[in-house]
C-alpha positions in Angstrom: -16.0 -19.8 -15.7 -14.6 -23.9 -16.1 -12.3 -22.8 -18.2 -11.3 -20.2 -15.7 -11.4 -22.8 -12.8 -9.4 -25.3 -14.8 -6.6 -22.8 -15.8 -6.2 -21.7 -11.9 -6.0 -25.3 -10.8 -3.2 -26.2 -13.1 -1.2 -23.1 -12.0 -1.5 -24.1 -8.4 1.1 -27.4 -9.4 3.1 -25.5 -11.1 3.5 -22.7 -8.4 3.5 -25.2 -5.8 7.4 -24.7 -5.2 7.7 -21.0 -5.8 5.0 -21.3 -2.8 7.5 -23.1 -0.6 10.4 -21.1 -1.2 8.3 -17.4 -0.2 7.7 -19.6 3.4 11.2 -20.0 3.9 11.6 -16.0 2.7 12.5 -16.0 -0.7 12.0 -13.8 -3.1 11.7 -14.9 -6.7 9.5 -16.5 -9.7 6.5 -15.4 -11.3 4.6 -13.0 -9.3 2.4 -9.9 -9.1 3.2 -8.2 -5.5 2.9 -8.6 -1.9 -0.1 -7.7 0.2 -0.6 -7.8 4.0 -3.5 -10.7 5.2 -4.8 -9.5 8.8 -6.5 -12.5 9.3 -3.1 -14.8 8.5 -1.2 -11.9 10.3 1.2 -11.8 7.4 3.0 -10.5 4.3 2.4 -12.7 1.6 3.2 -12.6 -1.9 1.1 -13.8 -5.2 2.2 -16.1 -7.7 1.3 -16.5 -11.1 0.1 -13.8 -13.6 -3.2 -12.0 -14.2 -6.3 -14.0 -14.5 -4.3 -17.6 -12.8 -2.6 -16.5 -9.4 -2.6 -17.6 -6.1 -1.3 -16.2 -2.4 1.6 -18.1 -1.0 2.4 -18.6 2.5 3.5 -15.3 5.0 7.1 -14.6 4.4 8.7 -15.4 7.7 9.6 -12.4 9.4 10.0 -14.4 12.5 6.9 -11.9 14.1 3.6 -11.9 13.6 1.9 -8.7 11.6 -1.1 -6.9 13.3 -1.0 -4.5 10.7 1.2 -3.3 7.9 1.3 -0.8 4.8 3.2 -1.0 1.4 5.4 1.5 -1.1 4.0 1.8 -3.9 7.0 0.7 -5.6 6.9 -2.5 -2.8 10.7 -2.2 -2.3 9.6 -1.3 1.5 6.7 -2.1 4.1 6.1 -0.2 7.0 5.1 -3.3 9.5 3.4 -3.2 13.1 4.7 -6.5 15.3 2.1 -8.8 16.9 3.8 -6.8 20.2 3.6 -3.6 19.2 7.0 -3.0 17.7 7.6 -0.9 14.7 9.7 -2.0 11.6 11.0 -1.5 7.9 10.9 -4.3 5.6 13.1 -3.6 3.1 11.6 -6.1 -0.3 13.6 -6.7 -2.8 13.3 -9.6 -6.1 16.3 -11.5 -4.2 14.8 -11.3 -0.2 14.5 -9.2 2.4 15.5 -7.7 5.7 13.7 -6.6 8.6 15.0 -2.9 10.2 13.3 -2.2 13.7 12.6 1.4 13.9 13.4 2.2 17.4 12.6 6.1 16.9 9.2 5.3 16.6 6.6 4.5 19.7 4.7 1.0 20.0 1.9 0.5 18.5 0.9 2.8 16.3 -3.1 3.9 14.8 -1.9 3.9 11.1 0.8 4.3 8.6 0.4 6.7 5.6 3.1 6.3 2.7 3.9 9.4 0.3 2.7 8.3 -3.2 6.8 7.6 -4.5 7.5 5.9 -0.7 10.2 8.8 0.4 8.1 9.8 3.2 5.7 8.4 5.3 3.3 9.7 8.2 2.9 7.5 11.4 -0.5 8.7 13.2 -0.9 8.2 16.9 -4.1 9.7 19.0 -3.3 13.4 18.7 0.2 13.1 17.4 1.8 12.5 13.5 5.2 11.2 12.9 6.8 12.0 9.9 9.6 10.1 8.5 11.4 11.3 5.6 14.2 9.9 3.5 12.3 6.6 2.8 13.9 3.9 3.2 17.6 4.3 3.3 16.9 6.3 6.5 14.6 5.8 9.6 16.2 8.2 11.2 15.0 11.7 9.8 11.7 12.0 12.2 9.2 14.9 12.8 6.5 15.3 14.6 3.2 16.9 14.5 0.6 18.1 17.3 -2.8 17.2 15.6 -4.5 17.7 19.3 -4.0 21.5 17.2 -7.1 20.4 15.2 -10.7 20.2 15.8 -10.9 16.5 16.2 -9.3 13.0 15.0 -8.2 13.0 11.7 -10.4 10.8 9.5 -8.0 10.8 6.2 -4.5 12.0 6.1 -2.4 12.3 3.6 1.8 13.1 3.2 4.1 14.2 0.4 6.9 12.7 -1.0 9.1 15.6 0.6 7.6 15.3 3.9 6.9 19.0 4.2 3.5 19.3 3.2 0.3 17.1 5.3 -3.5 17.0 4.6 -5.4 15.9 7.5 -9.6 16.3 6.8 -11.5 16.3 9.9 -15.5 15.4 10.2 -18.0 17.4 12.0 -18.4 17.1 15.7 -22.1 17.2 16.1 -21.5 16.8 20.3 -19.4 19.6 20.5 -20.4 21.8 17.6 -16.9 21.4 15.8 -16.9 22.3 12.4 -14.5 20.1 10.2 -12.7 20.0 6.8 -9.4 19.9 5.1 -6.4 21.3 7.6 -2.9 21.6 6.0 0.3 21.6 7.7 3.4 22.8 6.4 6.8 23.0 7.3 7.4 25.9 9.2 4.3 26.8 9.6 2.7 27.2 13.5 -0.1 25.4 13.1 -2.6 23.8 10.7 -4.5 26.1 8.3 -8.0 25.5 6.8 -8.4 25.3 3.2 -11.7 24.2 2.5 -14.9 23.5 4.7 -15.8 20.3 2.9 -15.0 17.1 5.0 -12.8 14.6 2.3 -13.4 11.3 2.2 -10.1 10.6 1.2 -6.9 12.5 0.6 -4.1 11.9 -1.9 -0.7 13.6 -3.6 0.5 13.2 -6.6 3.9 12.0 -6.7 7.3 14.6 -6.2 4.5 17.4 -5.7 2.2 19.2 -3.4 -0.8 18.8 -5.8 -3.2 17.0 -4.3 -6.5 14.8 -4.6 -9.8 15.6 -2.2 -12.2 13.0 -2.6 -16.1 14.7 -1.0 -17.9 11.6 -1.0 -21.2 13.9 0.3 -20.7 16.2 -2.7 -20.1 13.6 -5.4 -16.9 14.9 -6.5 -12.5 14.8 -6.8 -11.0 18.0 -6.9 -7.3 18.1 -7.7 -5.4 21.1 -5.6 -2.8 22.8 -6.8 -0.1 23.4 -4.0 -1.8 22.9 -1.4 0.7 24.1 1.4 0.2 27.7 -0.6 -3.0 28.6 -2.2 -5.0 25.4 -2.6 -6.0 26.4 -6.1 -8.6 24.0 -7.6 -7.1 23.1 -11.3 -10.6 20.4 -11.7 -13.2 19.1 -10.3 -14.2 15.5 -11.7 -18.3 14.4 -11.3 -19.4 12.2 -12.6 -23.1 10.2 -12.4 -21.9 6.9 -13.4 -19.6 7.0 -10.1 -22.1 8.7 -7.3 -20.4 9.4 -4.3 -17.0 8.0 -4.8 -15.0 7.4 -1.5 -11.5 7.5 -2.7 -9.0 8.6 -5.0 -5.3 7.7 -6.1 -2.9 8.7 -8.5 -1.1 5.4 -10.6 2.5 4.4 -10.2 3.6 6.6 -12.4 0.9 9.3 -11.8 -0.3 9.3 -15.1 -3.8 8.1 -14.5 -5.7 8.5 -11.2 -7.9 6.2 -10.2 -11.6 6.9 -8.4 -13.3 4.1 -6.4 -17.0 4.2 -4.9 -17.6 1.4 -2.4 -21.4 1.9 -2.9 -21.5 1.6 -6.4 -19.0 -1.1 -6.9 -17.3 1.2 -9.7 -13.8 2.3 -10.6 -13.4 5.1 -12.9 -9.7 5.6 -14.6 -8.9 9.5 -15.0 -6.2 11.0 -17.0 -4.1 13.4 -14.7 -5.9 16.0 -16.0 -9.2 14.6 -14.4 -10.4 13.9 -18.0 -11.3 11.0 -20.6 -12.9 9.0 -17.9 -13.4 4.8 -18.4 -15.7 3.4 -15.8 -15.1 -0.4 -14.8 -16.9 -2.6 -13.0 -16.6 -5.1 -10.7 -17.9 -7.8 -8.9 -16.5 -6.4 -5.4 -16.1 -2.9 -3.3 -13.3 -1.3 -3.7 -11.9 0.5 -1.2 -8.1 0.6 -2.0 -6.2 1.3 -4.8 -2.7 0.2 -3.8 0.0 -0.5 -6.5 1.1 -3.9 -6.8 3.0 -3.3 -9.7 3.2 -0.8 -12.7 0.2 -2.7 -13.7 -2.0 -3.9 -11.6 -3.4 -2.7 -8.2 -4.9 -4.0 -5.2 -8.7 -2.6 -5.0 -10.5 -4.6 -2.1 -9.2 -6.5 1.5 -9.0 -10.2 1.6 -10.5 -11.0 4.5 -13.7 -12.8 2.9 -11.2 -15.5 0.8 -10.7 -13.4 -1.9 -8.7 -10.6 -3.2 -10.0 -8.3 -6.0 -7.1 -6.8 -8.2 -7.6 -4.3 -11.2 -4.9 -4.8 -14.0 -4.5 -2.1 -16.6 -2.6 -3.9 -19.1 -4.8 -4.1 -21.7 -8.3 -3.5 -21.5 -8.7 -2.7 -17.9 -10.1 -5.3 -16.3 -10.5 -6.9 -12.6 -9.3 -10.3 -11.7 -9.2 -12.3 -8.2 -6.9 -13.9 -6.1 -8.0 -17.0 -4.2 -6.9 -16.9 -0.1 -7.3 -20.7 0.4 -8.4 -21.1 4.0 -6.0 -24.4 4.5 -3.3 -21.6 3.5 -4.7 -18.9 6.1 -5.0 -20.9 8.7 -0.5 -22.7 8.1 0.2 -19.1 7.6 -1.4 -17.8 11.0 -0.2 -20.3 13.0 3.5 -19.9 12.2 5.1 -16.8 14.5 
């Protein structure tokens, strides 16, 4: 652990200028992604390399960010304004641009990327947007009456071509609603039913309409094959290292999925056949598991001063990020 400490202190002289250039908006030097910090109401990126990194200051977007969602390749970020505004940040090594997206209502519940970033579902109430061509376009917009189905949407979920979106919907004990996984599909009239159990979370795999239902009640991940058709079940992953998981992802390159359990403090790494399972554990719950890199993903929030990262270089393996307060509190005051 001193040796730990000691090798994270000297990396925070040496990053001490790439630090001051991401506050003044560039992007360059050693670093492992971007992540959005609600509590400094920015984007900010991290410096260093696995195992010695640290946050820098919000890139200045000239706005403040109430909330905000990443591509999994980061070359974009879908970004709610401090006034309600919606935007595309387009992120690149060399910068970035801001691209208001004037198509799109204020204010907005949540954004849900496509696993590749060529489509992305913008949830309001009772209504979906769906924006496709990601992100040379902002343009290409559909929407989608949800009031259709039996209540709000507590996971959704959109595929890279837009034309296929998982929406699962809990029980209504007050007025006797029964929930589960709805699909909607392009063309279709309305949302169709394809199984009873409520997900906890809901994922595609990249450039398809296979998908990931995570039943945190039932212990399981079932991967669906074409779910806008049959909704096939191709396997079903338990496993009782990893009790009730509560989410599951496929990896950058969709390779490897990866199932986390908040309760349990447990990630499991699945090949994309649901098989040859490697449980790790960490110090943290994650709740996440957004791509930071090829490498390494973003498994927990910062908002307690830390953020947990799982890197699969090697031996996977979690690491965390310091979120100095001193930095927090530079970074939230500047609009």
């Amino acid at each position: 652990m001193m040796k730990a400490k000691a090798m994270w202190q000297r990396f925070v002289f040496i990053l001490a200028a790439p630090c001051l250039a991401s506050a003044q908006g560039a992007l360059s030097g050693p670093s492992i992604g971007l992540f959005f910090d609600s509590h400094a109401q920015g984007l900010r990126r991290i410096w260093g390399i696995p195992g010695s990194a640290i946050a820098s200051e919000n890139l200045d977007l000239g706005f403040s960010v109430a909330n905000a969602t990443f591509s999994s390749a980061q070359d974009y970020a879908l970004v709610t304004a401090g006034d309600g505004s919606v935007n595309l940040v387009r992120l690149s090594e060399t910068g970035f641009a801001v691209q208001p997206i004037p198509a799109l209502p204020a204010a907005p519940d949540r954004f849900i990327v496509s696993p590749s970033g060529q489509a992305a579902a913008v949830a309001y109430g009772a209504s979906i947007t769906i924006l496709t061509g990601l992100p040379d376009s902002v343009d290409h917009v559909e929407e989608i009456d949800a009031s259709m189905l039996p209540g709000a949407p507590a996971a959704i979920a959109i595929s890279d071509d837009g034309a296929v979106l998982l929406a699962s919907v809990p029980d209504n004990a007050e007025t006797f609603a029964s929930g589960g996984v709805f699909v909607f599909h392009r063309g279709d009239n309305g949302p169709r039913l394809i199984t009873a159990n409520v997900a906890s979370d809901l994922s595609f795999l990249p450039a398809s309409h296979d998908a990931l239902v995570t039943d945190e009640s039932r212990n399981s991940v079932t991967l669906l094959a074409d779910v806008g058709g049959d909704a096939s079940a191709k396997w079903v992953f338990m496993d009782e290292r990893l009790p009730a998981p509560s989410m599951a992802k496929p990896s950058l390159d969709g390779q490897r999925i990866l199932v986390g359990s908040t309760n349990n403090s447990l990630i499991a790494l699945l090949d994309r056949d649901g098989g040859n399972p490697v449980i790790v554990s960490c110090a943290c719950s994650p709740d996440r598991a957004g791509a930071l890199n090829n490498l390494d993903y973003q498994v927990t929030d910062p908002a307690r001063g830390l953020l947990w990262i799982l890197d699969l270089s090697q031996d996977p393996q979690f690491f965390f990020v310091p979120i100095s307060e001193a930095s927090v509190a530079s970074t939230g005051a500047s609009q």
